[in-house]
C-alpha angles and dihedrals in degrees: 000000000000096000082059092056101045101031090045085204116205092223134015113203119193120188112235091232122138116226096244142339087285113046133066095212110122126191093237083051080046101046108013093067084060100046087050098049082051093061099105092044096057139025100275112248122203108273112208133187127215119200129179093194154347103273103181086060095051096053088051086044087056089045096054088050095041113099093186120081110212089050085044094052078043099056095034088054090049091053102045082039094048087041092065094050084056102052095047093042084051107050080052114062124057098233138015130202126211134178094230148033091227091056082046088059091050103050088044090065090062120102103242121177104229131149081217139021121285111255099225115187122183128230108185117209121262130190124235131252110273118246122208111334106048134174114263114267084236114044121228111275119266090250084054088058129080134169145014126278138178121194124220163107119273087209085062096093090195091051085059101037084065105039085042075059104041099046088052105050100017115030095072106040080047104050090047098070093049136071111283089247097068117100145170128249125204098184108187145113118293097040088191088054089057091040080058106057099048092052095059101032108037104095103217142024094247097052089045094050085062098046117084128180102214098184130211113339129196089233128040093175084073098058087043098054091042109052123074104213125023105213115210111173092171107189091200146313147145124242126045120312101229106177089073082052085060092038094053088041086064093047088255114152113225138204116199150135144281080269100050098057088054116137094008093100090236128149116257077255089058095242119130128227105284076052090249109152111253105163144350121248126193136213109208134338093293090053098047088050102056095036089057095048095046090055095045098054099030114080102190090055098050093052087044087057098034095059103048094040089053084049090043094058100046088071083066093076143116087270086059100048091049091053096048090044095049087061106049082047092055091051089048087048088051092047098047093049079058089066103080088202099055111086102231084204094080095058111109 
């Protein structure tokens, strides 16, 4: 805590990240303590938490979707234990960030002890530049594309937990309305955990002839720009989904869930503000079916779809980050000028 001492920052930032998948020790639980007990030694600065997601949510998510009883108390005792932290990390700090206003509502449901309200501001995320390899300015045509695909890691519980779902209740009823020679693509690390999964969850032969797990590729940029529909059928989560961000970056158009949709300021319709469609979002297994199926077979609609999700995307930039942080750095800067023992000079 030296640096504190001697450098007098005007804000300290932690990121609201655990030290592995079983502890509930965050860094803001390991450092902040120790700012705070060294508030009448320094000028305070402004201490700020960052947080990706909610993770208490997520571990009680992990316990309603575990069958066996010694992972689900697991999971249930991490939650309770990581909620705590929370609320005490929480009561402690004068602003939060999240990256979405989902993840604001939830953290606004917490108890916390403050003498007043927590200030929440929200940083979306936003995906970096490519480098090298890039998607085409103009996507492939809708004729040039074939398939479904979803993108993601088998180690991501919450990525299994779906597709485990959707195979079982949707696949079926899906590839049956559509040409034999339609399938579906999980492209993602650990290829065998995903072999896995299919062939325990799809419902029928003839649905699992026509679901492939692909594994990890070199190039995602490939899969994008060759399936015609990216399939995201999220179960639930906190967070942001970004995966849909890398599909509608690639003009893909997508069909997921409330919880897909999570931290892109659409409307529960998937529409943006100026009420444009960017993606379909479906209500329950019958929904998703015909909505897929809809978007797969109807060109307009792709294109339609297609279109809005690529110019969507492209708000979730760099450009974007710099303006919203340039705003959450002016009202620190505010903040910190209230304080008459904080030299304003020093603010850059």
């Amino acid at each position: 805590m030296q640096i504190i001492a001697d450098f007098k920052p005007d804000v300290v930032l932690y990121t609201m990240w655990y030290w592995g998948t079983n502890t509930n020790i965050s860094i803001p639980h390991m450092f902040l303590p120790l700012v705070r007990s060294m508030d009448a030694l320094t000028p305070r600065p402004l201490n700020v938490i960052l947080s990706d997601d909610a993770h208490s949510h997520r571990e009680f998510y992990l316990a309603a979707h575990e069958s066996l009883k010694k992972l689900k108390a697991r999971y249930e005792q991490r939650g309770h234990a990581i909620r705590q932290d929370e609320i005490r990390m929480y009561g402690m700090v004068d602003a939060l960030i999240t990256i979405s206003r989902e993840d604001a509502a939830r953290v606004r449901s917490l108890p916390l002890t403050r003498a007043s309200p927590l200030p929440i501001s929200i940083l979306p995320y936003a995906q970096k530049p490519y480098v090298g390899t890039s998607p085409s300015a103009i996507p492939a045509p809708f004729h040039k594309r074939s398939g479904f695909t979803f993108l993601g890691l088998s180690l991501v519980t919450t990525n299994t937990i779906s597709i485990a779902e959707f195979l079982r209740t949707t696949w079926h009823l899906l590839s049956a309305q559509l040409p034999d020679d339609v399938t579906f693509n999980i492209v993602g690390e650990e290829k065998a955990t995903w072999d896995r999964i299919i062939d325990t969850n799809t419902q029928t032969s003839a649905a699992r002839r026509r679901v492939r797990a692909v594994g990890w590729v070199e190039d995602v940029h490939v899969s994008l720009n060759e399936t015609r529909v990216f399939l995201s059928p999220i179960a639930a989560s906190t967070g942001t989904n970004t995966k849909n961000l890398e599909a509608w970056r690639h003009g893909v158009p997508t069909v997921t869930t409330l919880y897909g949709i999570q931290g892109y300021n659409l409307t529960l319709d998937g529409k943006d503000d100026a009420g444009k469609q960017v993606v379909l979002v479906a209500r329950d297994e019958k929904d998703f079916v015909d909505k897929a199926s809809a978007l797969y077979q109807d060109e307009a609609l792709w294109a339609e779809v297609s279109r809005n999700s690529l110019e969507h995307s492209r708000r979730f930039g760099p450009h974007m980050l710099r303006s919203v942080v340039a705003d959450l750095v002016q009202s620190w800067q505010e903040q910190v000028r209230s304080r008459a023992y904080i030299d304003a000079s020093r603010l850059v």
